[in-house]
C-alpha positions in Angstrom: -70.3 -36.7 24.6 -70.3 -33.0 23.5 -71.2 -31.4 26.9 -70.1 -28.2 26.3 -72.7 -26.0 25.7 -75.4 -28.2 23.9 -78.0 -27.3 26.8 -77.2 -23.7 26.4 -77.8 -24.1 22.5 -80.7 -25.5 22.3 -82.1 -23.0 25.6 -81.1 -20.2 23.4 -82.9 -21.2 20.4 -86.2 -21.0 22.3 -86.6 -24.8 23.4 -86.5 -23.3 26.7 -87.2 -19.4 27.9 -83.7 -18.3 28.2 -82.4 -15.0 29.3 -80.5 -13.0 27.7 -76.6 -14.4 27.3 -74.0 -12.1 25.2 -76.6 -9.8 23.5 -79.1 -12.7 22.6 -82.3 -11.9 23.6 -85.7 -14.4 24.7 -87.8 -12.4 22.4 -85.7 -13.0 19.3 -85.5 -16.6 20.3 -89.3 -16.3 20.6 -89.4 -14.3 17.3 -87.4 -17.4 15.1 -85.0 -14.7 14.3 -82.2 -16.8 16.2 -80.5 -19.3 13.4 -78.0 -22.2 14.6 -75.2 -23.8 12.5 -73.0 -26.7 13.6 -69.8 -27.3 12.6 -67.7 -30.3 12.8 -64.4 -30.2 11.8 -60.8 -32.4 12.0 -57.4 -31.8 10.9 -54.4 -34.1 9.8 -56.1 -37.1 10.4 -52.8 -39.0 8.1 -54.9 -41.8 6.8 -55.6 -43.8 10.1 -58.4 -45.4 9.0 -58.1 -47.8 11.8 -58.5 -47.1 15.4 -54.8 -47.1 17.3 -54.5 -50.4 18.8 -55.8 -50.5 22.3 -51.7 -50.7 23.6 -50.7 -47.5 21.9 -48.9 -45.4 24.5 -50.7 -41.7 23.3 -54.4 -43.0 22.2 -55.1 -46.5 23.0 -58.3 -47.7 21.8 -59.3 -44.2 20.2 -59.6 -42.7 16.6 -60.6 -45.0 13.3 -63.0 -43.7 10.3 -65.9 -45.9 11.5 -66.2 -44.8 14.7 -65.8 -40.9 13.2 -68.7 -42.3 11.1 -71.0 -43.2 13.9 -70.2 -39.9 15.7 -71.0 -37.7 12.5 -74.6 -39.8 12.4 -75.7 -39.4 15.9 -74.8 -35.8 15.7 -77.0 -35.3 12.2 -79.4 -36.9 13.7 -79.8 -34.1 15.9 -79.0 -31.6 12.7 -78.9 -32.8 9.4 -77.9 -29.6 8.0 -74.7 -29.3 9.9 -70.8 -28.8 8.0 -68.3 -31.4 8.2 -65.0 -29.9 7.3 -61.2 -31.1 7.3 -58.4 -28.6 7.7 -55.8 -30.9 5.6 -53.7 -33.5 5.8 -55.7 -36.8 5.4 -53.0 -38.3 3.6 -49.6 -40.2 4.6 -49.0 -42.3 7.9 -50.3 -45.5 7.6 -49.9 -48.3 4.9 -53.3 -47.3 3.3 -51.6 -44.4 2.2 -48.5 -46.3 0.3 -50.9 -48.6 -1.1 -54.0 -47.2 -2.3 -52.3 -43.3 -2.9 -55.3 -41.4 -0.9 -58.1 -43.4 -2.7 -59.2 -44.9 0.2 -59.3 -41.6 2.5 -61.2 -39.6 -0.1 -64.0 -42.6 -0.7 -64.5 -42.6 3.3 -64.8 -38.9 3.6 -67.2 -39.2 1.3 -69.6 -41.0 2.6 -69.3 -39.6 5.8 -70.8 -36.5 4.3 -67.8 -34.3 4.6 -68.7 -30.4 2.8 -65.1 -29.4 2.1 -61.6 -29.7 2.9 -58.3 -27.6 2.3 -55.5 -29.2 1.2 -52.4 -29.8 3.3 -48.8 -30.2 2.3 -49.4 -34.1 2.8 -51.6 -34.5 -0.6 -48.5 -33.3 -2.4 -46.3 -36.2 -1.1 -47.5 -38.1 -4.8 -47.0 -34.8 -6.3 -49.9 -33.2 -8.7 -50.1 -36.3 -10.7 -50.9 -38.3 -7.6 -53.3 -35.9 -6.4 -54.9 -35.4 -9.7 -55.2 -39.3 -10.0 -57.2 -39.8 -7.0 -59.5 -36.7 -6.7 -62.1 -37.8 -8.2 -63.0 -40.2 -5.3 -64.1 -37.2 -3.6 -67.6 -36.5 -3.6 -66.6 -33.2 -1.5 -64.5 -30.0 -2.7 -61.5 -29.0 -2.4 -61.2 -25.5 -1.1 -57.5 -23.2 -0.7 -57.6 -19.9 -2.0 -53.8 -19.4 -2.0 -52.8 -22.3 -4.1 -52.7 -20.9 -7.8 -52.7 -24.3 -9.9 -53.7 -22.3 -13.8 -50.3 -23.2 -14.7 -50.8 -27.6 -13.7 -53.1 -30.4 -14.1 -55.3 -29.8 -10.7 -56.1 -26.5 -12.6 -60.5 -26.2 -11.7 -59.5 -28.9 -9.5 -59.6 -26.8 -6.1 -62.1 -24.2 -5.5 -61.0 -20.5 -3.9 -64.0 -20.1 -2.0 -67.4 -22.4 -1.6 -70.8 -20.6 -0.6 -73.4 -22.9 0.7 -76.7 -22.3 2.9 -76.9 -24.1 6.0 -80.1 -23.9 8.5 -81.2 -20.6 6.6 -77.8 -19.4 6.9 -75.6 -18.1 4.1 -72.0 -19.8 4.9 -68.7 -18.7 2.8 -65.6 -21.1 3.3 -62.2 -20.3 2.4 -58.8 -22.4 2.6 -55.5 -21.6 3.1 -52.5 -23.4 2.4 -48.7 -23.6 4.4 -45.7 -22.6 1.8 -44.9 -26.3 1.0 -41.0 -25.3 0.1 -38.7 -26.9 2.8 -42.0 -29.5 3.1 -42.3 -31.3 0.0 -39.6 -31.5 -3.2 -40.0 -29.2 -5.6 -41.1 -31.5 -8.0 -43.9 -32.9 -6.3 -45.7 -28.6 -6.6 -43.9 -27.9 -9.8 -45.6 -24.6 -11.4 -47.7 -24.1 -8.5 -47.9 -20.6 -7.5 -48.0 -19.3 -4.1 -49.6 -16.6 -2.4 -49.5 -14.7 0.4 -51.9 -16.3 2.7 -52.4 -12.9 4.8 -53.2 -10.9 1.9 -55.2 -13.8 0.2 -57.2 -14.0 3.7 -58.6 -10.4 3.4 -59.7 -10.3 -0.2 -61.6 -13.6 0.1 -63.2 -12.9 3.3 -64.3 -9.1 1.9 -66.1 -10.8 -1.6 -67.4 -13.4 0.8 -69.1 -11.0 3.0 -69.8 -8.0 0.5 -70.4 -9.6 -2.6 -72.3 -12.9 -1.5 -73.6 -11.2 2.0 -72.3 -14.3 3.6 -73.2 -14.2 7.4 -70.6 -16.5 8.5 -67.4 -17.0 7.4 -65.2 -20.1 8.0 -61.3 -20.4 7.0 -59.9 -23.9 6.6 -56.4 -23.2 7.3 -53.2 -25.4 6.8 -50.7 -22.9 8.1 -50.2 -24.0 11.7 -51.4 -22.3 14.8 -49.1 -19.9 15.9 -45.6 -19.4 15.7 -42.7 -17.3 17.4 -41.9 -15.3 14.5 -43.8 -13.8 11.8 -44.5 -16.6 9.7 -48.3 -17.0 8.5 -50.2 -18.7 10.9 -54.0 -19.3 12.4 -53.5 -16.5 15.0 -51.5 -14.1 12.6 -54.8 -14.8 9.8 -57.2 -14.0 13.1 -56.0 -10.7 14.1 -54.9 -9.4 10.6 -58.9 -10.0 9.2 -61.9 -8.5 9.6 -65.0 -10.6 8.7 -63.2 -14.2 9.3 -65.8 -15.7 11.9 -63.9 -19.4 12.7 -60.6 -20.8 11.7 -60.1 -24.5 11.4 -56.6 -25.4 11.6 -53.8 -27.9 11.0 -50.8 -28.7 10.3 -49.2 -28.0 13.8 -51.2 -31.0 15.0 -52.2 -28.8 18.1 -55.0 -29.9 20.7 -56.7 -26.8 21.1 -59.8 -27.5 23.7 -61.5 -25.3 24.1 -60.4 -23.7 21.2 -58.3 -19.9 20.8 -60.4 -16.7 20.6 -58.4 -13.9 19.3 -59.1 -10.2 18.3 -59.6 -8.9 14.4 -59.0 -5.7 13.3 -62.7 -4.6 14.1 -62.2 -6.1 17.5 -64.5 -8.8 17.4 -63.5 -12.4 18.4 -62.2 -15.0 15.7 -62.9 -18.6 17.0 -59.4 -20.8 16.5 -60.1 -24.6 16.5 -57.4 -27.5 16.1 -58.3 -31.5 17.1 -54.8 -32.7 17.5 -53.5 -34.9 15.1 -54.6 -39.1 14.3 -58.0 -38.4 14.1 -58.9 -39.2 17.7 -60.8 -36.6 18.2 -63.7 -34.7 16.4 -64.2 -30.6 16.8 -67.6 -29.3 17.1 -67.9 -25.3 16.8 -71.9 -24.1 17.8 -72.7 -20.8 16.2 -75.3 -18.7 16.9 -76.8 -16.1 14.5 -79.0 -13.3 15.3 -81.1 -12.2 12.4 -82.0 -9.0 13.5 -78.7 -7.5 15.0 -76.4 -9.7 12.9 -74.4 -10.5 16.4 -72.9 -14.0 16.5 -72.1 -16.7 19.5 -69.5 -18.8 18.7 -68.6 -21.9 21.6 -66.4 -24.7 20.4 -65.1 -28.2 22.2 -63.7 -31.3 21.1 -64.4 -35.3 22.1 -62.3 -38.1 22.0 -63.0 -40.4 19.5 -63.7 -44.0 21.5 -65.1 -47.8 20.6 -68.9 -47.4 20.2 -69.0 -43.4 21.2 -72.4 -41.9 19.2 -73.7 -45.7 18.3 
């Protein structure tokens, strides 16, 4: 399953007497002072709830909610206090979406236990009416922090920023949304205001860190992962920040394993995750958190999504 570093993880947390590995030391991990958060996270999952039939030419046999479902368990199992986050786009692509309008997507994310998610330009393909009829099924929040809805009727329905303490660790989330003109008719985002997502990125990210002494700091980014121009994307967000620890992407439906590290202005490394598209795979970021120095370990992977993988 997850073979990436879990070994290492749990060594470094003092299960084991590790040595010292990218400034951790034994005797913090000795101390308690070393704290561990898990993240799970997917992107653009377009409502295939089902798994792709076992004849599909790109994923036979892989993908569906309930097998997602099973994963998630085994894996709390292990951690119950770990973060489920989607970087956008569980709507549109499959009948489920033409029939039930995203009800069905929002009611499985949330009883899979899913923390937050970002909204893509997908959830505007029923425009704000059809988003605003259907949120309610989700027992999760909606986080993008350049969306400015005062002026429509999903105003308080997204949050800017979400603070929440995981495995004695203060965690500050923040989305950010793709320009959605050229994506989705005018009509659908009528009076919803754009901003910059670059700009938007850095004042978030400082009143995460400085006002609610957050000591990790996620974005859930629909922008895309990188372009060849200057257009906002993940990598663009990554080196124009400063205290932006991971960035869960989508939109560009990349497979990013392992995922993208990338300088910030500081110089420290920004963690860049992306699953792909269809929901066949699950992304699983391991941070590390010394309480003492403040110095964070950040490895990331992602696993195919099979029949009966984490049952």
């Amino acid at each position: 399953m997850f073979t990436l570093s879990r070994r290492k993880f749990l060594a470094l947390a003092g299960i084991s007497g590790a040595a010292t590995l990218s400034g951790f030391s034994t005797l913090a991990a000795m101390k308690g002072n070393l704290k561990r958060l898990t993240i799970l996270h997917t992107n653009d999952t377009h409502s295939r709830l089902d798994p792709y039939p076992p004849n599909d030419p790109n994923f036979p046999n892989m993908g569906g909610y309930a097998r997602r479902a099973a994963l998630v368990n085994y894996l709390r199992l292990e951690d119950p206090e770990l973060l489920l986050l989607d970087a956008g786009d569980y709507f549109q692509g499959t009948p489920y979406f033409n029939l039930f309008g995203g009800e069905a997507e929002l009611k499985l994310m949330s009883q899979m236990g899913y923390d937050a998610a970002t909204v893509g330009n997908h959830e505007f393909d029923n425009g704000l009416v059809g988003f605003h009829n259907v949120h309610h099924h989700a027992s999760f929040p909606f986080v993008v922090s350049n969306y400015d809805f005062s002026d429509t009727i999903l105003k308080d329905v997204t949050k800017p920023y979400l603070v929440l303490e995981k495995n004695g660790l203060k965690v500050g989330i923040y989305g950010l949304g793709i320009t959605l003109r050229g994506l989705v008719a005018p009509s659908n985002f009528e009076g919803l205001k754009y901003l910059d997502p670059v700009e938007v990125a850095r004042t978030t990210e400082e009143t995460l860190k400085n006002r609610h002494r957050c000591q990790v700091i996620i974005c859930l980014s629909h922008l895309g992962f990188n372009y060849n121009h200057d257009r906002p994307s993940d990598v663009l967000v990554a080196k124009e920040t400063s205290y932006t620890d991971i960035i869960i992407g989508g939109h560009t439906h990349t497979l990013l394993d392992p995922p993208v590290k990338e300088k910030n202005k500081l110089n420290r490394e920004v963690t860049i995750g992306q699953t792909g598209s269809g929901g066949v795979r699950l992304g699983m970021m391991e941070v590390l958190f010394d309480l003492n120095s403040g110095e964070k370990l950040v490895e990331a992977s992602t696993t195919k999504i099979y029949k009966n993988q984490g049952a």
